[in-house]
DSSP file (Angstrom, degrees, kcal/mol; ACC not computed):
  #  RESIDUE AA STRUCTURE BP1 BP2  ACC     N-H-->O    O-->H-N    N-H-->O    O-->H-N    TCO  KAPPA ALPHA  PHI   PSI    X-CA   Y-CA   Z-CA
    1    1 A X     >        0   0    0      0, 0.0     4,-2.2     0, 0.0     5,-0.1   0.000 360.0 360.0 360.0 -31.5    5.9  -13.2  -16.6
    2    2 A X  H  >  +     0   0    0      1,-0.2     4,-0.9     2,-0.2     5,-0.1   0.995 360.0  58.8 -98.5 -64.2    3.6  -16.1  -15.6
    3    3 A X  H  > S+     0   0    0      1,-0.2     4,-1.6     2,-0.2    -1,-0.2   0.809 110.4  41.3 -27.8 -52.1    5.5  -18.5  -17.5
    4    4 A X  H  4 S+     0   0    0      2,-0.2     4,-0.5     3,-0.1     5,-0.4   0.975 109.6  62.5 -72.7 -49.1    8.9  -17.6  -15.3
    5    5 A X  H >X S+     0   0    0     -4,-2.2     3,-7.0     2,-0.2     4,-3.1   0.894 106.7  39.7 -20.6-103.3    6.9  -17.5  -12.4
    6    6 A X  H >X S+     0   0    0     -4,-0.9     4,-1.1     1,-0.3     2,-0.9   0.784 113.6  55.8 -29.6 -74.6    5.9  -21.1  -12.8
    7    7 A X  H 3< S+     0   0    0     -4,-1.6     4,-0.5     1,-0.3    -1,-0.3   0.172 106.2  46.3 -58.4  28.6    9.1  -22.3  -13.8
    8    8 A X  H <4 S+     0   0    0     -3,-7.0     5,-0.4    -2,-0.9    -1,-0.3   0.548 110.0  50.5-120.9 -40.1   10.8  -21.1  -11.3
    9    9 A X  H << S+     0   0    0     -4,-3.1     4,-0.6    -3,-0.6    -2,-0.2   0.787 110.7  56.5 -61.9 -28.3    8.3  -22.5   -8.5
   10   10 A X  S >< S+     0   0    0     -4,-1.1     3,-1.6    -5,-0.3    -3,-0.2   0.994 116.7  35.7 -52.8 -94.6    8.6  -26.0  -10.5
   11   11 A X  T 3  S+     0   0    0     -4,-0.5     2,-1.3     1,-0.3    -3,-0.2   0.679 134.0  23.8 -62.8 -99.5   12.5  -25.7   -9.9
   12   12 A X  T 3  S-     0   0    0     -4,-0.2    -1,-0.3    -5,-0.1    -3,-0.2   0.111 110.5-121.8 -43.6   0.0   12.7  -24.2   -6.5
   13   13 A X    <   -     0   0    0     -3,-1.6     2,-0.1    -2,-1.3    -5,-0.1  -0.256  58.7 -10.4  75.1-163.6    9.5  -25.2   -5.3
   14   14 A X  S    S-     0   0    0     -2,-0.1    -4,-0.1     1,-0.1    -5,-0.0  -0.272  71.4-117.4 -67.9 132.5    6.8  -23.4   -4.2
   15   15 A X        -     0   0    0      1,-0.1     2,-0.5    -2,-0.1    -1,-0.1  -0.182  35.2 -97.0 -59.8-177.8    7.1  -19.5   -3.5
   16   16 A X     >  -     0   0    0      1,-0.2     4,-0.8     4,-0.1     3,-0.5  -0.856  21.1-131.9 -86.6 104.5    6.7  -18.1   -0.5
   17   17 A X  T  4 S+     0   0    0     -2,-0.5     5,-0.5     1,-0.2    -1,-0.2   0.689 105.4  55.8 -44.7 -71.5    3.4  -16.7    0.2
   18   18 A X  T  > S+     0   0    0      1,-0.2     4,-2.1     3,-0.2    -1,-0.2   0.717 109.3  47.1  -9.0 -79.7    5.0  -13.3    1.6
   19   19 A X  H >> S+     0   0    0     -3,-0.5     3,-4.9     2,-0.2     4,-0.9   0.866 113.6  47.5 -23.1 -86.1    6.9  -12.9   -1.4
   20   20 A X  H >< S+     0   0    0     -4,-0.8     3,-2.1     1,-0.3     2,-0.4   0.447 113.5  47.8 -28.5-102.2    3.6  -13.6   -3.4
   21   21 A X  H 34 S+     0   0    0      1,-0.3     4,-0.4     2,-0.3    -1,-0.3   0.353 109.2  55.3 -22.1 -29.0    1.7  -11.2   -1.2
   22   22 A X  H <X S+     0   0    0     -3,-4.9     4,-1.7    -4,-2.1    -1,-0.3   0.970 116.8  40.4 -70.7 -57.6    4.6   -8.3   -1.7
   23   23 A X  T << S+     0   0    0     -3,-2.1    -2,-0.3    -4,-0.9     4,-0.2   0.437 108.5  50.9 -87.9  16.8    4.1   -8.7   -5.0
   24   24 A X  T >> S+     0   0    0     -5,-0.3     3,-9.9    -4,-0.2     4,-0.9   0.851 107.8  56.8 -83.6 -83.6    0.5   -9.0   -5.4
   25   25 A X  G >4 S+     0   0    0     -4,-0.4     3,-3.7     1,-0.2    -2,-0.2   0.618 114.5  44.7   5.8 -86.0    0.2   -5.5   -3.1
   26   26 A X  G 3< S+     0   0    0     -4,-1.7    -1,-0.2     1,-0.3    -2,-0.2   0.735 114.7  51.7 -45.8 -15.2    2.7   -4.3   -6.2
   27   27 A X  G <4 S+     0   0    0     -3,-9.9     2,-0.4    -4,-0.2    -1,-0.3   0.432  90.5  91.9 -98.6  -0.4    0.3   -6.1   -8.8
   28   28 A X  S << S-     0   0    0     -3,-3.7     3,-0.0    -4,-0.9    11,-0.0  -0.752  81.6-107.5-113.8 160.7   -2.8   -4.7   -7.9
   29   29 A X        -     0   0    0     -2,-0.4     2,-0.8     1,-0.1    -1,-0.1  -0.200  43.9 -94.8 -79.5 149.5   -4.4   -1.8   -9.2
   30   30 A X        -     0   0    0     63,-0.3     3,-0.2    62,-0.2    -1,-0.1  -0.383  50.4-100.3 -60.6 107.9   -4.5    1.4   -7.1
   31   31 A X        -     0   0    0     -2,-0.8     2,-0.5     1,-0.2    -1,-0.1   0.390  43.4-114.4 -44.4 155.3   -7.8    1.6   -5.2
   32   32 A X    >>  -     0   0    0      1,-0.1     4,-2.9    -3,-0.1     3,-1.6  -0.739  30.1 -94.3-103.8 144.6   -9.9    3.8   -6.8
   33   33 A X  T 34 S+     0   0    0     -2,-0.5    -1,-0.1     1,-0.3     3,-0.1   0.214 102.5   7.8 -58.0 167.8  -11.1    7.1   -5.4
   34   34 A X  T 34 S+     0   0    0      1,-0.2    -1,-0.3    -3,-0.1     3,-0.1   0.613 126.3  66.6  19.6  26.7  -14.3    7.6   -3.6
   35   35 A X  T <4 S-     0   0    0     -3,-1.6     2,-0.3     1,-0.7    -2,-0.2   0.484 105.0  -1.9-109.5 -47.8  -14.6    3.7   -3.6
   36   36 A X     <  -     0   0    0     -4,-2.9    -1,-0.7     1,-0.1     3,-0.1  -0.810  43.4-176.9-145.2-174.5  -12.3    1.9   -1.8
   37   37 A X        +     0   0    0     -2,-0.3    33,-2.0     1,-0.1     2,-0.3   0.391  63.0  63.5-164.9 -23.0   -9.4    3.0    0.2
   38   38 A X  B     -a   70   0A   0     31,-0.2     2,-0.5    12,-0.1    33,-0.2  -0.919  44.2-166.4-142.6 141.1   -7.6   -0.3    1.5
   39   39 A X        -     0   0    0     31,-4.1    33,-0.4    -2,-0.3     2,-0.3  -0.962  26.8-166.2-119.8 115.2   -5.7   -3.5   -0.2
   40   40 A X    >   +     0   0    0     -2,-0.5     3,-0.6     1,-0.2    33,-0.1  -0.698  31.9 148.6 -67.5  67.3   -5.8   -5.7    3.2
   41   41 A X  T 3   +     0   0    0     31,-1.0    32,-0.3    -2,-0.3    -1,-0.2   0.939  61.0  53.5 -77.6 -40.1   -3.5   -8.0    2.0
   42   42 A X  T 3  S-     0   0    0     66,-0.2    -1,-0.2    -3,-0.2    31,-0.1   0.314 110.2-117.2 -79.9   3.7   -1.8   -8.8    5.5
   43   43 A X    <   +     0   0    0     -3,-0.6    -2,-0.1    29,-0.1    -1,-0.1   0.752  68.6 134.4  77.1   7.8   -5.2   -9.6    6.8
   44   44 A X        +     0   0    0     64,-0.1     2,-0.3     5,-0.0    -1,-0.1   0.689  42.8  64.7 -67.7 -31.9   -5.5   -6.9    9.6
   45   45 A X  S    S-     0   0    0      1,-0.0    -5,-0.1     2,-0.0    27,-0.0  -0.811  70.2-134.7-120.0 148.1   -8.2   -5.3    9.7
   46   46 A X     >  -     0   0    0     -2,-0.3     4,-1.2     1,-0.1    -1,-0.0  -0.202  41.5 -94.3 -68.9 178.5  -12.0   -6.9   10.6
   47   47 A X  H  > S+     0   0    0      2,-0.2     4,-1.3     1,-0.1     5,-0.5   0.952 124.9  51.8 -18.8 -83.4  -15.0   -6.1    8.7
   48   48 A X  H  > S+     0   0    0      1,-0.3     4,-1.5     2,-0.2     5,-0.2   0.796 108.7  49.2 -19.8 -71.2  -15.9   -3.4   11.0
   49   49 A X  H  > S+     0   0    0      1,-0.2     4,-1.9     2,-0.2    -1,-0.3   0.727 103.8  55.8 -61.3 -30.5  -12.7   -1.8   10.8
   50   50 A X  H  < S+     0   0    0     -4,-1.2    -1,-0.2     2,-0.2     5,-0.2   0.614 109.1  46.7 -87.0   0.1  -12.3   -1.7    7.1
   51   51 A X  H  < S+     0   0    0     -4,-1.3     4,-0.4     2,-0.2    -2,-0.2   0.551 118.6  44.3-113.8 -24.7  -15.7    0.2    6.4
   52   52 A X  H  X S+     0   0    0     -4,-1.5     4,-1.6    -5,-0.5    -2,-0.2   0.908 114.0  45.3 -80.0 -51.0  -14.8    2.7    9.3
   53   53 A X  H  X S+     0   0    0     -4,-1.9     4,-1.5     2,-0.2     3,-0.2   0.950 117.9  49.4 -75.8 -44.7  -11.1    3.1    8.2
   54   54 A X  H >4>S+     0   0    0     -5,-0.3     3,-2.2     2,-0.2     5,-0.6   0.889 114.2  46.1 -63.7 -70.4  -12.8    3.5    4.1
   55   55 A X  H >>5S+     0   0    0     -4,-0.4     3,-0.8     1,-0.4     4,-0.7   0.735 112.0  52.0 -41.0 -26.3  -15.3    6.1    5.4
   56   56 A X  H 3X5S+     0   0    0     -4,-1.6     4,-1.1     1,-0.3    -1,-0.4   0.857 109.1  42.2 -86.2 -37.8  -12.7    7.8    7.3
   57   57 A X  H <<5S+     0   0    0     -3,-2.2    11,-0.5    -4,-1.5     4,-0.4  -0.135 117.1  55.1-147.4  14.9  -10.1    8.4    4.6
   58   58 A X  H <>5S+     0   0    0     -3,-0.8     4,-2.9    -4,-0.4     5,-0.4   0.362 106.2  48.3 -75.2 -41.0  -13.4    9.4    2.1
   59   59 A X  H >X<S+     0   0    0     -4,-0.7     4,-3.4    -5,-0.6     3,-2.1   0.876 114.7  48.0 -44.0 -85.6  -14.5   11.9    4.6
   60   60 A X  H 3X S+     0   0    0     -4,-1.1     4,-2.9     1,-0.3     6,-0.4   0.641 117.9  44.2 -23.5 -66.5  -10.4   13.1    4.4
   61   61 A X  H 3> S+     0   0    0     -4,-0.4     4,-1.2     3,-0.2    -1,-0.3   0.743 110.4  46.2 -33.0 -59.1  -10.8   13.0    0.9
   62   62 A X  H << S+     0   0    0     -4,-2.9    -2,-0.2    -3,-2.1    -1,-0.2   0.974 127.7  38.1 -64.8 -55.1  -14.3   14.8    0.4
   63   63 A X  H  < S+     0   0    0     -4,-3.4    -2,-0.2    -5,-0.4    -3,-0.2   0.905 128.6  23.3 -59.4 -41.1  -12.6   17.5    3.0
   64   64 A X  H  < S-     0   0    0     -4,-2.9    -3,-0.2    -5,-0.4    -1,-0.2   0.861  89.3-129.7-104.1 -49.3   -9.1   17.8    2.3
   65   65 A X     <  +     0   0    0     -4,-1.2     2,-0.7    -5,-0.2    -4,-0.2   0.411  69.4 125.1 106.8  12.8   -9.0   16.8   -1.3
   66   66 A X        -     0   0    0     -6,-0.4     2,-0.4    57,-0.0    37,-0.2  -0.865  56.8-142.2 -91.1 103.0   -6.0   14.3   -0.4
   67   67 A X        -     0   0    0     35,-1.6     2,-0.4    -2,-0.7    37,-0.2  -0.614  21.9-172.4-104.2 116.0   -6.5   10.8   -1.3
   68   68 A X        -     0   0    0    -11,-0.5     2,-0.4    -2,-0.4    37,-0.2  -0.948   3.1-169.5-108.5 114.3   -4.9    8.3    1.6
   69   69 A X  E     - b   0 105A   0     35,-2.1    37,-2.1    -2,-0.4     2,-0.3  -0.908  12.1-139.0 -96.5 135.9   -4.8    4.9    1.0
   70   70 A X  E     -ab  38 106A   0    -33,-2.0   -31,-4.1    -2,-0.4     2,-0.3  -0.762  15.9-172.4-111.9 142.6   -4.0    1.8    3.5
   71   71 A X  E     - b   0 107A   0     35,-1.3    37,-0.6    -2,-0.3     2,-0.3  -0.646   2.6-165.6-114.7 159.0   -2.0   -1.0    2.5
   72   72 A X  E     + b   0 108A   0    -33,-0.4   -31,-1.0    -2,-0.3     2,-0.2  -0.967   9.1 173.7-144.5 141.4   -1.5   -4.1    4.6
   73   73 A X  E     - b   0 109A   0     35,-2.2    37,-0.8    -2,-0.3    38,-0.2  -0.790  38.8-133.6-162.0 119.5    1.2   -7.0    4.2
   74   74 A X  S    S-     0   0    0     -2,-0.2    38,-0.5    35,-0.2     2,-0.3   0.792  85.0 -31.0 -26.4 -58.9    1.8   -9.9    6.4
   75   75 A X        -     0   0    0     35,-0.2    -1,-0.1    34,-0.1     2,-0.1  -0.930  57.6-101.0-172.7 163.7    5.8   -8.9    6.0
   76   76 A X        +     0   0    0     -2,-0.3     4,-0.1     4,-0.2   -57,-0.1  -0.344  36.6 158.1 -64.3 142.1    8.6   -7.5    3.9
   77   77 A X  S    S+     0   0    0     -2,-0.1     3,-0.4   -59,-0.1    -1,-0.1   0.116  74.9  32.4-132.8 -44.1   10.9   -9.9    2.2
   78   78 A X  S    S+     0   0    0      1,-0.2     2,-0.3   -59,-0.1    -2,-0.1   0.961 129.6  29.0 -65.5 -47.1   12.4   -7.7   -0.8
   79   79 A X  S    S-     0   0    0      1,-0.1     6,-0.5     2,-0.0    -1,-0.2  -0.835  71.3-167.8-145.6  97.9   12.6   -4.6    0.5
   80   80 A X        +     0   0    0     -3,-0.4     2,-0.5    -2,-0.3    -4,-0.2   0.621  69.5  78.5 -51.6 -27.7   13.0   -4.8    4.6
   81   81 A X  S  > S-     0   0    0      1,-0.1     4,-1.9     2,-0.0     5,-0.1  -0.783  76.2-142.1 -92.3 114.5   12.2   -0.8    5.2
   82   82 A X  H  > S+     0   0    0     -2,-0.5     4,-0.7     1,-0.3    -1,-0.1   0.534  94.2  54.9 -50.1  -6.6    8.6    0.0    5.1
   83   83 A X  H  > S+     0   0    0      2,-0.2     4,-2.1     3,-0.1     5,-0.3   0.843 101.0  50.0-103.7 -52.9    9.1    2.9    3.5
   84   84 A X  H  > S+     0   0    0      2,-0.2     4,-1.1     1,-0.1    -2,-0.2   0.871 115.4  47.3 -28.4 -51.7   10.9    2.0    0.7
   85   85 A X  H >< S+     0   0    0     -4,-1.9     3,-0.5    -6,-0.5     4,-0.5   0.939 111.3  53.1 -60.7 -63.1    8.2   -0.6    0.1
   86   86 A X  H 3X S+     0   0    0     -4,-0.7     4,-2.4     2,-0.3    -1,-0.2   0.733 113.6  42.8 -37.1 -37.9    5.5    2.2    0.8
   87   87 A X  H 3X S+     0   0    0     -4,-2.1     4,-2.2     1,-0.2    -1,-0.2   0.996 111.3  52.2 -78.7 -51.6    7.2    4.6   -2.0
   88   88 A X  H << S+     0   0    0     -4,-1.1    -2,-0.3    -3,-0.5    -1,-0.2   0.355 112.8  44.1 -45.7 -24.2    7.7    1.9   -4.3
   89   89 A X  H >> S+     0   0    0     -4,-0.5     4,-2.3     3,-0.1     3,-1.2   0.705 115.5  56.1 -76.3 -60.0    3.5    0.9   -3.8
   90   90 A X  H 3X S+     0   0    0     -4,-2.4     4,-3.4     1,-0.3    -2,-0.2   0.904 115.2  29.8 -65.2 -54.3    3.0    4.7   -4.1
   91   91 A X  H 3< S+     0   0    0     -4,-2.2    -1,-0.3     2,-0.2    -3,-0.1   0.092 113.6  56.8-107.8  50.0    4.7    5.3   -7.5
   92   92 A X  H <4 S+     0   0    0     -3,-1.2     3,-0.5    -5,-0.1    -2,-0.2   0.309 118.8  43.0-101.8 -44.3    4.1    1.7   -9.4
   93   93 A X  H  < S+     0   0    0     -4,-2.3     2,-0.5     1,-0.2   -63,-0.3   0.986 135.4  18.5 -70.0 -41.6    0.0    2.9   -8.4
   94   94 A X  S  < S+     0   0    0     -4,-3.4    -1,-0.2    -5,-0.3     6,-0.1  -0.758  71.9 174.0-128.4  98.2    0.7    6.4   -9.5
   95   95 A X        +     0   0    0     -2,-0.5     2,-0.3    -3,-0.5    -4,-0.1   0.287  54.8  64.4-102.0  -1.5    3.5    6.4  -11.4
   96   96 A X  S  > S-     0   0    0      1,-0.1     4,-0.8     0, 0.0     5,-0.1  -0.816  83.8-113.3-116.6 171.2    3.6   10.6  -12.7
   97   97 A X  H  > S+     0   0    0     -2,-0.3     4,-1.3     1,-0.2    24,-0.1   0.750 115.0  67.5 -69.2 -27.9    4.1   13.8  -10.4
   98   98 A X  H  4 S+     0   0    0      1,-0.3     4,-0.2     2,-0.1    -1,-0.2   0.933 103.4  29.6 -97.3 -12.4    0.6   14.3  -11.5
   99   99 A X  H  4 S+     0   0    0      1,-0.1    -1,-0.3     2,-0.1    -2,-0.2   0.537 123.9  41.4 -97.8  14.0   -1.1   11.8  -10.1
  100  100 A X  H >< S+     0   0    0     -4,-0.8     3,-1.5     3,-0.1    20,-1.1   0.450  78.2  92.3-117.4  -0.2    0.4   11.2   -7.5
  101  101 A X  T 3< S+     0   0    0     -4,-1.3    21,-2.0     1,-0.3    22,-1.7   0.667 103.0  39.4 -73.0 -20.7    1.5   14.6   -5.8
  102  102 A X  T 3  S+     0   0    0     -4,-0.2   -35,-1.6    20,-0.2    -1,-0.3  -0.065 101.6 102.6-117.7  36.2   -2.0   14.6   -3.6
  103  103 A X    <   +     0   0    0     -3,-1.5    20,-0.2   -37,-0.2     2,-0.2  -0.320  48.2 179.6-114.0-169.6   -1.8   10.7   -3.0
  104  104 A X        -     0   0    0     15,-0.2   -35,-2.1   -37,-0.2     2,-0.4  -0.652  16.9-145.3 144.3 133.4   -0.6    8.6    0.4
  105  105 A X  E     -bC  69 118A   0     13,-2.7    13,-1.2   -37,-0.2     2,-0.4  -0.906   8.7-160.3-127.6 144.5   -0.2    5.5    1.6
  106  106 A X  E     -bC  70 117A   0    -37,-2.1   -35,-1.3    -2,-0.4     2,-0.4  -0.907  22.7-172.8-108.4 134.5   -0.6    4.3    4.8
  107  107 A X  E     -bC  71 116A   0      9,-2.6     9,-2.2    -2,-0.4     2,-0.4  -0.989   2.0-175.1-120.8 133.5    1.7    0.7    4.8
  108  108 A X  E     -bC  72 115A   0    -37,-0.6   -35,-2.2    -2,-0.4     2,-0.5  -0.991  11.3-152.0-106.2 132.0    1.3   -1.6    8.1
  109  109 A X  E  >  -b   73   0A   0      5,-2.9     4,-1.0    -2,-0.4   -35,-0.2  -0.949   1.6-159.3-106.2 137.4    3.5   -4.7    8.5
  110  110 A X  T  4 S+     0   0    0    -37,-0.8   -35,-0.2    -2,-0.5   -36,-0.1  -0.048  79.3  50.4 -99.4  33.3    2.0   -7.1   10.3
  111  111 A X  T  4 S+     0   0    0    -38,-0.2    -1,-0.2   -37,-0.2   -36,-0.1   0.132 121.5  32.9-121.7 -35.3    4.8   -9.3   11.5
  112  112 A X  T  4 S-     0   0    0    -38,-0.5    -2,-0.2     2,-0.1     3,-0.1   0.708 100.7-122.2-115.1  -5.1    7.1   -6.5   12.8
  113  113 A X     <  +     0   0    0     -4,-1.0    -4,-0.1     1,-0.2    -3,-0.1   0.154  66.9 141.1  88.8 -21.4    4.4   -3.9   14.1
  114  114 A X        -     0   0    0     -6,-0.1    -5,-2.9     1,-0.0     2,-0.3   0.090  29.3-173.9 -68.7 171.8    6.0   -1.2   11.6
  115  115 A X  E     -C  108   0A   0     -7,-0.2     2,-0.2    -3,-0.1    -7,-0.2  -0.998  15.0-154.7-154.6 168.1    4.5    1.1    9.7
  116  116 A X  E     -C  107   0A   0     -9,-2.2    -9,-2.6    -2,-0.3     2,-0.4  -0.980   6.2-166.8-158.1 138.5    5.1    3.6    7.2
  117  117 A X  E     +C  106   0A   0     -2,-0.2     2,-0.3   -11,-0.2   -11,-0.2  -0.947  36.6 150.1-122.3 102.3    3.1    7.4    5.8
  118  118 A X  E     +C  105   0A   0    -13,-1.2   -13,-2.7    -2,-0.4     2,-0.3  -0.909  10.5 132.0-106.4 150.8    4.7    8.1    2.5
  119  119 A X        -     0   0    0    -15,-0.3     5,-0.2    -2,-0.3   -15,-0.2  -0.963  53.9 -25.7 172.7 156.4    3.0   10.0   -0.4
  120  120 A X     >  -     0   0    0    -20,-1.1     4,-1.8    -2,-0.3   -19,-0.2   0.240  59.7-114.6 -11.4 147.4    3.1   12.8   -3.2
  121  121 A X  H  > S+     0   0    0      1,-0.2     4,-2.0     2,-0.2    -1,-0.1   0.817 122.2  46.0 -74.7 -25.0    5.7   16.2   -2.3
  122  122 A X  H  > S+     0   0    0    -21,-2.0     4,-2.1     3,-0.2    -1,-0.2   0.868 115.5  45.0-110.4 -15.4    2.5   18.5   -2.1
  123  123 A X  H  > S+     0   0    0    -22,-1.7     4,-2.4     2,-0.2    -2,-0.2   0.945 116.6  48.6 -62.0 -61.8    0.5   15.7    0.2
  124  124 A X  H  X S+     0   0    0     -4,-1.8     4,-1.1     2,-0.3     3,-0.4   0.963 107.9  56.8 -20.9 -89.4    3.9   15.4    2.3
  125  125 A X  H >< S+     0   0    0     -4,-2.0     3,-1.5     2,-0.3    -2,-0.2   0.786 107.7  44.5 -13.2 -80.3    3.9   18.9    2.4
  126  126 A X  H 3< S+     0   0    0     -4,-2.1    -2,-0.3     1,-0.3    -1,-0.3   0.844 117.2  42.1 -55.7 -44.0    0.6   19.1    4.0
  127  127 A X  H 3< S-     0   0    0     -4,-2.4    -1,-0.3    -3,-0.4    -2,-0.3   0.331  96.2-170.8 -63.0  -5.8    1.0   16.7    6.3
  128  128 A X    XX  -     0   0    0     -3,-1.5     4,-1.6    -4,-1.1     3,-1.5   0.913  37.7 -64.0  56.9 169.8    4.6   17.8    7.3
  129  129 A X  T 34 S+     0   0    0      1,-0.3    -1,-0.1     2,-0.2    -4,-0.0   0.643 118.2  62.0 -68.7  -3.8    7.2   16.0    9.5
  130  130 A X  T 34 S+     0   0    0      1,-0.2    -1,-0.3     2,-0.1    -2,-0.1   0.849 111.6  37.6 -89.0 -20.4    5.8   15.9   12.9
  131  131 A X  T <4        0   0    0     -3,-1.5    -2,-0.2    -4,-0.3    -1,-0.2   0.694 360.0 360.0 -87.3 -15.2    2.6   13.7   12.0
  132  132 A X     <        0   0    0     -4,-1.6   -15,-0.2    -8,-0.1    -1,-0.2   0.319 360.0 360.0 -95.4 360.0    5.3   11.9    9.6
């Protein structure tokens, strides 16, 4: 895989950091519970904000027993619907019904303002289509 990488940035030149950054988001491992909560990859959020936004979605967690995680990425280039992307982030980090059925992702793109709540059927469920 790193070998086609490289030769392909050799013949076509360097990727495009987006790209890179779509797929790093897909290449990194899911955060892990009670620890962390956010891949800022898109740069969004200060200091500040990303140790309020983790405490908040462990609180959620400790309460609810639902584990929400927040994603960030500058912008889409593979797959233009944040949700797609979002589902597609959701089951390459939890990739059976059973670990993933009380999971969630929060995705923001930061280039188009969208954003995207996708996550497990029995997390879905609880959260239901009017907060969705």
């Amino acid at each position: 895989m790193v070998g086609l990488g490289a030769a392909s940035a050799l013949t076509l030149g360097a990727p495009d950091m987006a790209k890179a950054a779509e797929l790093e988001i897909l290449q990194t491992p899911a955060p892990q519970t009670g620890v962390g909560y956010i891949v800022d990859d898109g740069g969004l959020l200060s200091r500040a904000a990303a140790g309020t936004l983790n405490k908040s979605l462990k609180d959620l967690e400790d309460k609810t027993g639902y584990n929400v995680n927040a994603a960030t990425v500058k912008k889409l280039v593979f797959e233009q619907d944040p949700f797609a992307f979002g589902d597609k982030v959701l089951e390459t980090w939890y990739p059976t019904l059973e670990e993933g059925n009380n999971k969630g992702n929060l995705l923001l793109v930061k280039n188009t303002k969208e954003g995207a709540i996708v996550g497990g059927p029995k997390f879905l469920k609880a959260v239901g289509n009017d907060v969705l």
